[in-house]
N, C-alpha and C positions, 0 to 999 in steps of 0.2 A: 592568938597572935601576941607576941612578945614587942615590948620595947627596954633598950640595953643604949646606954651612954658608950661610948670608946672613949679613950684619949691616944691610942697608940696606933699602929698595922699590928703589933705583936697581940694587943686585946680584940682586933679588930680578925686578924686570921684564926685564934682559936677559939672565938665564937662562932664563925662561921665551920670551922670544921667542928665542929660539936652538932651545928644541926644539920648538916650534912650526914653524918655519923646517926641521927636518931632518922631522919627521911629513910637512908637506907636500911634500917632495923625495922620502920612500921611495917614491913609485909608486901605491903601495894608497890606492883612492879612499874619499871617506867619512872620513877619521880626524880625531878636534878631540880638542881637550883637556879636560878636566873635572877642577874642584879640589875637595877634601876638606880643608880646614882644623880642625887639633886642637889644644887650647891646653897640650896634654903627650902629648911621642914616644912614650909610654910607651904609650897608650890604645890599645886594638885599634880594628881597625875593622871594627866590630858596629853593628847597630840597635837603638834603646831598648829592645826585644821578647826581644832577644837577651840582654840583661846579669841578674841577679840581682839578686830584693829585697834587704833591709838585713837578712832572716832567713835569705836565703841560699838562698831558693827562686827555682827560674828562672821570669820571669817570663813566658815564652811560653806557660807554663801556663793563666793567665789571660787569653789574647788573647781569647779568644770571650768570655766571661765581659765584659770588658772595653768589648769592641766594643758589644756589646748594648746593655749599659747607657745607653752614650754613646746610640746611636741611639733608648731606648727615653725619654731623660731630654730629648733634643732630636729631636723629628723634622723637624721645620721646619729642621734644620742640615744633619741625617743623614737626608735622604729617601729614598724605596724607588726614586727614578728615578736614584741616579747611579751609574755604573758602581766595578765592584771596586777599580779603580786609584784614580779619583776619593777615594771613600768614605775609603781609605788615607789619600790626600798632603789630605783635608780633614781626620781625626782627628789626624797627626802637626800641622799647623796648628794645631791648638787643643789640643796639648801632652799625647796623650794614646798612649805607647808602641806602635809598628807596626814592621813591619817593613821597613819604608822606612827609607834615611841618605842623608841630602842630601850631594848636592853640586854644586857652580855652574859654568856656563859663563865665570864671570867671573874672572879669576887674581887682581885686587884685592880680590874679595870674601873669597877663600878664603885668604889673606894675614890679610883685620881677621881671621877667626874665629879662627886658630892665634895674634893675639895682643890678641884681644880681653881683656881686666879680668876675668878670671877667678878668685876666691877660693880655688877647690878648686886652681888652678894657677901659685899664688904661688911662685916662686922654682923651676919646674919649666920647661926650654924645650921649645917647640911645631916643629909640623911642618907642611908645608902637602906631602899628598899629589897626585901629580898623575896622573890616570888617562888612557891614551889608549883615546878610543870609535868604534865604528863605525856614523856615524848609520843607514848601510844594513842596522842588523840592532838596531833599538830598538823596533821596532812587534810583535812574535810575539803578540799578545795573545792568542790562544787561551791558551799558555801561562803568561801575563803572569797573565791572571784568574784562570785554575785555583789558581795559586801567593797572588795575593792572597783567597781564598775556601777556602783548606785550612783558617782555622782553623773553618769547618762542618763537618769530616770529623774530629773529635776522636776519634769511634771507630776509627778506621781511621788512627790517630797517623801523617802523615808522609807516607804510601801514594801520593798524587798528586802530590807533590811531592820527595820525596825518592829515587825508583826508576831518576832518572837523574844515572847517572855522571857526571856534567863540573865542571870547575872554572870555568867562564866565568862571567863577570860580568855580570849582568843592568840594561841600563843603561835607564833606561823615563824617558817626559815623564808628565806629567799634565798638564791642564788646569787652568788658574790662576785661581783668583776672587779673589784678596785683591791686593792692592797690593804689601805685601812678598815676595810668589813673584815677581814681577815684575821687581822692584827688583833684588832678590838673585840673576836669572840662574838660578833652581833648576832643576836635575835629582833624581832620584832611582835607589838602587844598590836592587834588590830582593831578598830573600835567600830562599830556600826552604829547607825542613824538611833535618833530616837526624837520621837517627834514633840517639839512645844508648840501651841496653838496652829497647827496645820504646817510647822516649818523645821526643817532639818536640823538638829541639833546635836552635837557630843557630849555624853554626858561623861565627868572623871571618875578614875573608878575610884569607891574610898578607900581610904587606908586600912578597915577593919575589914576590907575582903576576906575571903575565906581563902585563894589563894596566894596570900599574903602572909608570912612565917614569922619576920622579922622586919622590926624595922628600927634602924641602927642609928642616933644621934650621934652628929661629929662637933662637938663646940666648935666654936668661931673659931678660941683660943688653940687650940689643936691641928687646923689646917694644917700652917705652914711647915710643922715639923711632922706630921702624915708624907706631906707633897716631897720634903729632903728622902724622907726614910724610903718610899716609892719609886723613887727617882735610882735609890741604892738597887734600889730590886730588880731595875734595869723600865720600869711603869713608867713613863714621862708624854710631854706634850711630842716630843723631838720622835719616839715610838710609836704613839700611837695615831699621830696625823705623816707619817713617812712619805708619803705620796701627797703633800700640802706643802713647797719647799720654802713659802713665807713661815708657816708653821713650824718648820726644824728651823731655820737661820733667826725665828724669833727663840726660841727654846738655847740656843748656842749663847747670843745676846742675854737673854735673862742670868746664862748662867755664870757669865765672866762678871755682869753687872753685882750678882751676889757677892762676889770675891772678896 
């Protein structure tokens, strides 16, 4: 696994196609890339489900809890007809912690993310992960469900999901209703249980994975002229949240305000 500093898109695109370039020369049919954009190298990579309330309780606790509610507060959102996976990439859509982490078939997409305007990541440099996947082993659904539908086995913390040993990466599609899944190129990484002291826990994966190729430092210093140059390439907030219309009228606003 490589790590590479950018300062540019123009460093930052022919690095990527370089190892895009050597993936497809190894032989092994199937492999593409998949980006993970963070806007601080710092952040693990975990799903919403995975991290700690602000009291410091882990928040997987609450997944069922969670999930219900949603479904009970919307049903006409959250119907009883759409599958485990669905159910997931439709709650993480309307902003409501799974354990799904996105990330895109797109390398410009996963570029704005790591330096999109981010408050909490002022003066922090971002990273853009780069995972190589093997489309011929995305579909296991049997498995796929079991793991999104363990948080129905609270009594049994962990039990159907956590029992097997491996470190592989679970790389899954959904099906797309919204505009923005669309736009954005989304995939999603799915994570299953694993248990501390008899309790359901997520573990991140590290950064020295083996499905892990690359991983791209963007200084602090480099954002802003990354986000102008992206912005050239038609890559923006006003893009890739199109179906968010605070989203575009903030993206219009930002951009007279630069003037």
């Amino acid at each position: 696994m490589k790590s590479v500093t950018i300062n540019s898109v123009a460093e930052y695109v022919a690095l990527v196609c370089e190892e895009n370039k050597a993936i497809k020369e190894s032989g092994e049919k199937g492999l593409s890339l998949l980006f993970r954009g963070q806007a601080c190298c710092d952040n693990d990579l975990i799903p919403s489900i995975g991290r700690k309330t602000q009291a410091g309780k882990a928040l997987i606790e609450e997944e069922r809890n969670m999930i219900e509610m949603a479904k009970y507060k919307l049903p006409t959102v959250f119907s009883r007809d759409l599958t485990p996976i669905e159910l997931l990439a439709l709650l993480q859509h309307h902003g409501i912690p799974t354990r799904l982490l996105d990330v895109s078939e797109n390398a410009l997409v996963g570029l704005y993310f790591a330096c999109h305007d981010d408050k909490m990541s002022v003066g922090k440099d971002a990273e853009v992960i780069v995972f190589k996947s093997n489309d011929s082993d995305v579909a296991n659904y049997p498995r796929v469900n079991a793991i999104c539908e363990s948080y129905k086995n609270t009594d049994n913390a962990g039990e159907d999901t956590a029992g097997k040993e491996d470190d592989d990466i679970i790389f899954v599609y959904a099906p797309s209703y919204s505009l923005r899944q669309n736009i954005q190129r989304g995939r999603y990484i799915l994570f299953k249980d694993s248990l501390e002291e008899g309790k359901r826990r997520i573990k991140p994966i590290p950064k020295d994975h083996k499905s892990i190729v690359l991983r791209i430092k963007v200084p602090d210093s480099a954002k802003k002229q990354i986000r102008k140059d992206l912005r050239l390439l038609g890559v923006s907030k006003e893009l890739l949240f199109l179906d968010n219309s605070d989203m575009v009228c903030k993206e219009i606003a930002e951009r007279f305000s630069e003037r």
